[in-house]
Steps between C-alpha positions, in 0.01 A plus 500: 500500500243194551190420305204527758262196508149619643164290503208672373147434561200591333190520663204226429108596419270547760336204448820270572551727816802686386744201473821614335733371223859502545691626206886547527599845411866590469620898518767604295825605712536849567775746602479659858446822326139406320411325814211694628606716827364452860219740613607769742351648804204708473648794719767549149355644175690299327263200590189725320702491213597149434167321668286310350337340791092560455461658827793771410355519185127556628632755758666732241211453261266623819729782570570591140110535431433724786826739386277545158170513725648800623631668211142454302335581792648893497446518205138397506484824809676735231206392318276569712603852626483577110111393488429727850358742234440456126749663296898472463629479870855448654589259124508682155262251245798261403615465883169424578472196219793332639453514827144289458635272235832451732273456791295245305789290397646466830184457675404210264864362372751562815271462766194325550551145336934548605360529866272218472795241352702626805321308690405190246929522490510422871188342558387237205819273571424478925124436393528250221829287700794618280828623612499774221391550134617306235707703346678767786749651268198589259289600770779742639534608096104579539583747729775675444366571115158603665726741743683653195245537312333691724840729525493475115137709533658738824781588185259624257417798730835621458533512113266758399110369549398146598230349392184705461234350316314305781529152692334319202726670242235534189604493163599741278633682805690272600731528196833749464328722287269632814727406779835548332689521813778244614346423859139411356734229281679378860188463627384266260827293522452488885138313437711250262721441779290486764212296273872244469522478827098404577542197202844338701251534832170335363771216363610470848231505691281247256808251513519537859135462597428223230789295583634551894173476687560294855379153479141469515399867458366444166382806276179556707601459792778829413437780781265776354799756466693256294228381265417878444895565372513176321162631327665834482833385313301310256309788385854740532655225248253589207405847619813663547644298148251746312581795671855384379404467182353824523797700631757363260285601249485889653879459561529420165277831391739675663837392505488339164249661283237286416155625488272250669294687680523845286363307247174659406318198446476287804830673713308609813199226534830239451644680803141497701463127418852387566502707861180420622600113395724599765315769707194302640648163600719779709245606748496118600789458476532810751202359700529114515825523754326778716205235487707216599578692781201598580376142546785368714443838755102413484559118612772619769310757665123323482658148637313377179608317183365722187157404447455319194884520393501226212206729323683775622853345249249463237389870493847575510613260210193649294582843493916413442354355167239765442714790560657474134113515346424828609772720405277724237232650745802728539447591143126598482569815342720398217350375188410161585211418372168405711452168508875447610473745770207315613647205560747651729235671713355124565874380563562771691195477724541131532887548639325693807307134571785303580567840772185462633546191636849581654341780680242295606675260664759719679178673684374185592845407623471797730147434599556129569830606678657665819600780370824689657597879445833491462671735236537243226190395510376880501696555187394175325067591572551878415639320159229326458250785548700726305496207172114488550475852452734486164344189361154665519568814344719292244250355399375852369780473249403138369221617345525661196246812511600556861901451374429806227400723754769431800854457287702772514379594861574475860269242520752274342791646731281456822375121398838429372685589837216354719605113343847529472567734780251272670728190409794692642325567830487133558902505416535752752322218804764209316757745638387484826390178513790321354763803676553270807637174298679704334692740754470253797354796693098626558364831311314769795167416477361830626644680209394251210190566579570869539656477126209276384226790626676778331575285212118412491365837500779648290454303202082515500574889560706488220328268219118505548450890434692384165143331412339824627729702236496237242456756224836612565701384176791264558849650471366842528561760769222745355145380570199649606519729793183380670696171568821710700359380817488145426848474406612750789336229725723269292837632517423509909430165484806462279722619794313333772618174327846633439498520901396169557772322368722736682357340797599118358829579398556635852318169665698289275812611559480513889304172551834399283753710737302349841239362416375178703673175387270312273398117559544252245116566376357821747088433343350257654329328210790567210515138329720555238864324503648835526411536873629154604877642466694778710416829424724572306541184347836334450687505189367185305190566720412136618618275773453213217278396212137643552272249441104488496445144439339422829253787487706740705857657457822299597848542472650185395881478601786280536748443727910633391591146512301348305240354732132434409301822421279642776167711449447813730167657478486898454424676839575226717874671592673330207599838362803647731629754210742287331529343209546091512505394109283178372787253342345640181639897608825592323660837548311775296671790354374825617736728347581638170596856375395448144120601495615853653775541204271366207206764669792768539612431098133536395442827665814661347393266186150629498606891590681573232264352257290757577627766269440311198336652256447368164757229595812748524613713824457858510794715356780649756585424860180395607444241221901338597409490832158302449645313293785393735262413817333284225858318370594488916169324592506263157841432604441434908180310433654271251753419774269449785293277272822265384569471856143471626536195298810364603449506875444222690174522728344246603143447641335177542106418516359310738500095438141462607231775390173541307564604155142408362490593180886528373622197700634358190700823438823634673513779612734715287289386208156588633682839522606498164160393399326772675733762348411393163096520615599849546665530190247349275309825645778714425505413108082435491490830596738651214313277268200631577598860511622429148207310405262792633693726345486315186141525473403896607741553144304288340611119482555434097692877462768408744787394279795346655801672618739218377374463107773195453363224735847283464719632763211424723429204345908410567463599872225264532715215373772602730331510816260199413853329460696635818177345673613170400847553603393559854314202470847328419674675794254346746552176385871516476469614896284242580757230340816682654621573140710846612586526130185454388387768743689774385468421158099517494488814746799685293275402132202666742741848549587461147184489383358750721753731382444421156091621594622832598741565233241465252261682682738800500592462149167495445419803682779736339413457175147582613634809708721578139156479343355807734297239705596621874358475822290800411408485237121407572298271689558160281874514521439595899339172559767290282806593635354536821324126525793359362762698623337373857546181378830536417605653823370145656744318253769732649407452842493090436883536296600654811428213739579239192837643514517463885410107472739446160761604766386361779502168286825554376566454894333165517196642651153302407607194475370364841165772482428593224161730584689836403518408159105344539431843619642667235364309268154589584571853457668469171159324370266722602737759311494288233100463530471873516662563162252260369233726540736797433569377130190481357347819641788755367637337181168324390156589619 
């Protein structure tokens, strides 16, 4: 085996024009056995397995999506045939409270926003010039953990009850002691996973778009549906963190014991506050995609650039920002006192501004443009009339008399479907819009519009007498029986919509049978880089480098032998379907089979978990076998992880590209940085719930769990002092002191070690004191704020000993930047426990 010698470039700033730097970077040797495996056909499964090509992975996130559109959308008719008359129906009382909360959180979880990063997976990297994301294997990890999950949820039907108190989960309900049954717990785990799997795709798609845009297509000048995701995964970084936080807190209620929120004094507003954190930002993050999409199907079928398109950005940058400032007008009728709540009615009804203007100028897109009927466009208006309708009667709910009278009705389920029901309509014209780059072959007009009229009248047949029976209480089949006909005219509506996706599914899958063969870009004013390639695009999707640095897109190539580059301009016949590589194109890895195991490990991992219950397994059969699915999946995703890490895969990045404003930061560490952004959220928001906690028992009475502040004290020498170690290791890399190397990162492990040792010596003597997870709400918060910090210290001993013997090998020496990366995690561990110290052993 050889050492490989590669030159890597990093990109330059905008401002210099993108010039590279040339750094050497040398690649460890590897065995053939970790090199990473070719990419089979797509006619073989095995090639679905192993991808992690962005189209592939796009295509199975698009297909994936609609498999759980289906599923929630019988059960949203089962609902429906229950409210034909008031009164239990076809579901006893408990069958009926699943089915809507199951209904809710695959509508809102497994569909809508999994359909919509379908097509940012196959889209973003044609529109912004890359040949896939930056990170494939995680984006194929993304996935397959957001596929399990959902499996994880389809499991909990078959172990008793699932989940059955609601989409939004409230608190105390939400606790064993009023859903004690195992699936309501696997249901819960299946939102950690899947909420896992959102935070490794917001990394990925913020590296991607921030640091592999073509030359010259600077952040402003990003395509509307790409600057709505990039918006999108920037609010999904923060929002989804909370949510985290929030769910391995309930996990923690249940599996563990702790009593977060059964605590009487703050349990359920904790819960309100930490979900709707999470719960508004959602419905733009739901929205913003189906927006994007909106825009690019408005300039394609007027002929018109969107009228006023840089204020149009703005709007949408304001209300990514706003979106975290208005979570509490969801919490009007808690105990919140006046003042407060009226400051969220003015943030609340300033959020619509930003809106108006949006709407305003996709109207006067269509007025100034040529408008053309075809069925994505269709889809993509009736979105936009259908979001009118839910923004004004949402803005009902913003104010705060208004908000006492309407919560708890159908007026919340009608406005609530009409926005993000409205924002999947516009999803539903992105399928047929974008259906002929990706198939290669033409959808039947005739019936898209066919599905798009019974769509049309379905849904308003099915929502707006919802405002008309608004007094009808939400998650209730008995209500008045003066309202039966406006939900009969509902649940025909309901079916009527059913219907009309029969009719897509059927268009979809001729047009894909013999349909007519697609050109390269079939609308006649589609400007995006996506419709300059073959439909379907090639593997590494570009005949070259894209470059915008004239003004208009060109593929810059060079010839096999070495000759002078050449420029071909897209459209001009430069792109025959093949693939000539830039001098700057290596060969890409495509292929790995390790995000499927570690996704396969945590579903096993995850489902036998699930009958935890005060930390130990049921007694008997049952109990062993749980708790052997949970040892099988521990076991297989520790595996898949070792050699997740150990396989070779390489991807490069493009040696020219705007990377305005981390140009100064590679790209595996602007990924590293991002996932601590999301962190910080993740341990702000434990903080705080401990914090808030804190003070509804009254700030001075709390006394602290741990009454002998030294082994804390002791940690906090330890890690402050591993820190510096690391330090050491980075330096001894940087010198090419081996030695040196794995003497600092082995003092780190040492250290580390050292940490948790106390920490558990620490914690017996408290458990030998009668101090357990249960026993109230102050030692909930303690061992579960630090025992989430300890599971980070785990998680970073892990990888330490992965680079102590990796280093052992001789690894670093030459690049260092794994140990740099691990270093920044290991300080912001360090960092956290600074905070953690004085708030449980002093304060």
């Amino acid at each position: 085996m050889t050492r490989e010698r590669r030159t890597r470039t990093d990109g330059g700033t905008e401002a210099d024009g993108g010039t590279p730097t040339v750094r050497e970077e040398f690649l460890e040797p590897t065995s053939d056995e970790e090199s990473s495996m070719e990419l089979p056909p797509a006619t073989s499964v095995k090639r679905w397995l192993l991808t992690t090509n962005h189209k592939d992975v796009g295509i199975l996130y698009l297909l994936t999506s609609l498999f759980f559109f289906v599923l929630a959308g019988v059960l949203a008719l089962l609902v429906r045939l229950q409210l034909w008359s008031s009164g239990e129906g076809i579901l006893s009382a408990m069958a009926y409270n699943q089915t809507v909360s199951a209904h809710g959180l695959l509508m809102v979880f497994w569909f809508i926003s999994p359909l919509a990063f379908g097509f940012a997976n196959y889209v973003v990297p044609l529109q912004i010039g890359a040949k896939d994301l930056a990170f494939p294997r995680l984006n194929a990890l993304s996935y397959w953990l957001y596929l399990f999950s959902g499996l994880l949820f389809l499991a909990s039907f078959f172990q008793g009850n699932t989940l059955s108190g609601g989409w939004t989960m409230y608190a105390p309900l939400n606790v064993a002691t009023y859903m004690p049954d195992i699936g309501a717990s696997t249901v819960v785990l299946a939102l950690v996973l899947f909420t896992i799997g959102i935070t490794a795709s917001s990394i990925n798609f913020i590296t991607t778009i921030h640091r592999m845009r073509a030359e010259g297509m600077t952040l402003m000048k990003l395509p509307l549906f790409s600057m709505s995701i990039l918006l999108t995964v920037w609010m999904m970084l923060f929002a989804f963190a909370a949510l985290l936080a929030a769910l391995l807190i309930l996990t923690s209620d249940r599996l563990l014991g702790t009593t977060y929120f059964a605590a009487e004094t703050g349990g359920s507003l904790l819960w309100a506050h930490l979900f709707w954190f999470f719960g508004h930002p959602e419905v733009y993050i739901v929205f913003f995609p189906a927006l994007g999409a909106m825009a690019e199907m408005f300039q394609t079928f007027t002929g018109r650039r969107l009228v006023g398109r840089k204020w149009f950005v703005a709007a949408m940058v304001l209300v990514a920002v706003q979106s975290f400032m208005v979570w509490m007008h969801h919490m009007f009728l808690t105990s919140i006192n006046l003042p407060i709540k009226t400051l969220f009615m003015a943030t609340t009804i300033g959020i619509s501004l930003p809106f108006d203007l949006m709407v305003f100028a996709l109207i006067y897109t269509l007025v100034k443009g040529r408008v053309r009927f075809t069925t994505p466009f269709l889809f993509g208006f009736g979105a936009l009339v259908l979001f009118i309708v839910g923004g004004i009667t949402g803005v009902f709910l913003g104010a705060v008399v208004l908000d006492y009278e309407f919560r708890g009705t159908y007026w919340v389920v009608a406005h609530f479907h009409y926005v993000m029901v409205g924002g999947a309509t516009a999803l539903f014209g992105a399928i047929y819009y974008w259906f002929p780059k990706i198939t290669g072959r033409m959808y039947d007009e005739y019936l898209g519009k066919i599905h798009f009229a019974l769509y049309f009248v379905g849904f308003n047949l099915l929502y707006f007498p919802l405002f008309l029976a608004w007094e009808t209480p939400r998650r209730a089949y008995e209500y008045d029986p003066g309202l039966t006909p406006w939900h009969r005219l509902a649940t025909v509506g309901a079916f009527l919509l059913g219907a009309s996706f029969l009719v897509m599914f059927y268009n979809l899958y001729r047009s894909l049978a013999t349909g007519e063969t697609a050109a390269d870009n079939p609308w006649e004013y589609a400007t995006s880089a996506e419709w300059t390639v073959p439909s379907p695009p090639p593997l590494e999707n570009f005949p070259g480098r894209p470059s915008y640095a004239t003004g208009m897109l060109r593929f810059e190539t060079s010839s096999a032998s070495g000759g002078s580059p050449t420029s071909a301009a897209a459209g001009d016949g430069a792109t025959d379907g093949g693939v000539a590589h830039d001098d700057a194109h290596d060969h890409d890895s495509h292929a790995s089979p390790w995000p499927f195991a570690v996704a396969v490990g945590a579903f096993f991992a995850f489902l036998g978990l699930s009958a935890l219950r005060q930390g130990t397994f049921p007694e008997g059969t049952v109990g062993t076998g749980y708790a052997g699915v949970a040892l099988f999946g521990t076991l297989l995703l520790a595996l898949a992880l070792v050699q997740f890490g150990r396989e070779s895969f390489h991807t490069s990045e493009p040696a020219v590209a705007e990377r305005w404003p981390f140009a100064g930061v590679e790209r595996t560490k602007l990924g590293v940085w991002v996932f601590l952004a999301s962190d910080v959220v993740l341990f702000g928001a434990f903080i705080g719930s401990y914090v808030f906690i804190r003070l509804a028992a009254g700030w001075t009475g709390w006394e602290p769990v741990p009454h002998d502040p030294v082994p804390g004290l002791v940690n906090t020498y330890l890690l402050l002092t591993s820190s510096f170690s690391v330090v050491l290791a980075l330096v001894a890399a940087r010198k090419g002191h081996r030695t040196g190397l794995v003497a600092a990162l082995s003092l780190t492990f040492v250290l580390g070690v050292g940490f948790l040792v106390n920490k558990g010596i620490e914690w017996l003597e408290l458990f030998h004191e009668g101090v357990t997870f249960s026993s109230g709400v102050q030692a909930s918060t303690f061992y579960l704020t630090t025992g989430l910090h300890a599971v980070h210290v785990v998680l970073g001993l892990l990888v330490l000993g992965f680079l102590v013997v990796r280093a052992l090998q001789g690894a670093y020496l030459e690049d260092e930047r794994p140990v740099e990366y691990f270093g920044l995690y290991w300080h912001f561990v360090d960092i956290v426990w600074l905070f953690l110290f004085p708030l449980f052993y002093i304060l």
